[in-house]
N, C-alpha and C positions, 0 to 999 in steps of 0.2 A: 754896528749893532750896539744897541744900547746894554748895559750889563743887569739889568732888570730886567732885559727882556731872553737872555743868556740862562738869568735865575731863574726864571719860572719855567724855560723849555725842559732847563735841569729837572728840576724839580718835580714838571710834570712826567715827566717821563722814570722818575724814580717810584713816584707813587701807581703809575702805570705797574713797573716790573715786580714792585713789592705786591701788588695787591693779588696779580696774576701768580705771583707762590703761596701768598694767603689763604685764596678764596678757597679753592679746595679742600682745606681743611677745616674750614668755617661753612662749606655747604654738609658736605659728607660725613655721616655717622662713621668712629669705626668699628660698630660692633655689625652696622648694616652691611651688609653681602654686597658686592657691586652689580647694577643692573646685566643683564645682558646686555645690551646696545653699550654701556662705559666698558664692558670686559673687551669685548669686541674693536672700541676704537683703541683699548689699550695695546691689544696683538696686533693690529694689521697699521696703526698712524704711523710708525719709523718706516714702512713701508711705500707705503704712500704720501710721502714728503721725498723721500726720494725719486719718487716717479716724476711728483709734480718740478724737484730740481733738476731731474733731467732733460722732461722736454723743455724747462725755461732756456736751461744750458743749448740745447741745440737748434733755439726759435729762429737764431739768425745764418744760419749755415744755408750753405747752399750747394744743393746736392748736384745741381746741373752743372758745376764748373769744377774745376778742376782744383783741387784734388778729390774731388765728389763727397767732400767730410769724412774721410778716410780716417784721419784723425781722432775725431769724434768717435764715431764707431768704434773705431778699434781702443779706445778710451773706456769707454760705455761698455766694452765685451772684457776690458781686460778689469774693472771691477767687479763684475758678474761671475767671472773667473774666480777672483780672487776673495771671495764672499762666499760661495760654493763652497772652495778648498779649505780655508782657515775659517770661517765663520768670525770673520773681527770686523768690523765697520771699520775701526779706525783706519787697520791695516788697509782695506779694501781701498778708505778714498785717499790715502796719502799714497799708496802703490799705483793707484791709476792715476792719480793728477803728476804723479812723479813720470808716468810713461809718456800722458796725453803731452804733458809739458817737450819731454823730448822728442816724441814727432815733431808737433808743430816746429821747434827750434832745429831740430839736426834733420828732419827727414824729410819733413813738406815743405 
């Protein structure tokens, strides 16, 4: 690859990341209230990115063989777990990739 063409993927992709922190506060008054429908995707979006990570995570399992995505599941319930109990995100997905990790490797 050409290094011109390196610099401008760079580049494009900085003005991408920069303008996507930008824009928000160049659309949005701060004295104005935020709409209902913005309060709204503000409480329930971390939500629903993880759903949508979830079923990306188990699009290729395969429930009819063995080990029936046992794994999985029990992955997916040991975060739910652990989000319930502590309420950390962080903790939630580094405790369940830390478990789903050791099935797969020591168990299935």
């Amino acid at each position: 690859m050409q290094s011109g063409y390196l610099l401008l993927a760079i580049l494009t992709a900085t003005c991408a990341t920069f303008m996507t922190r930008v824009l928000p506060f160049l659309l949005f008054d701060k004295e104005q209230k935020p709409s209902k429908l913005l309060r709204l995707f503000e409480k329930n979006m971390p939500l629903m990115i993880m759903v949508v990570l979830v079923f990306y995570a188990i699009r290729n399992t395969n429930f009819n063989e063995y080990p029936y995505g046992m794994s999985e599941i029990i992955g997916i319930l040991t975060a739910l777990l652990l989000h319930v109990k502590f309420k950390n995100a962080l903790l939630s997905i580094i405790g369940a990739t830390f478990f789903y990790m050791l099935l797969i490797r020591v168990v299935f």
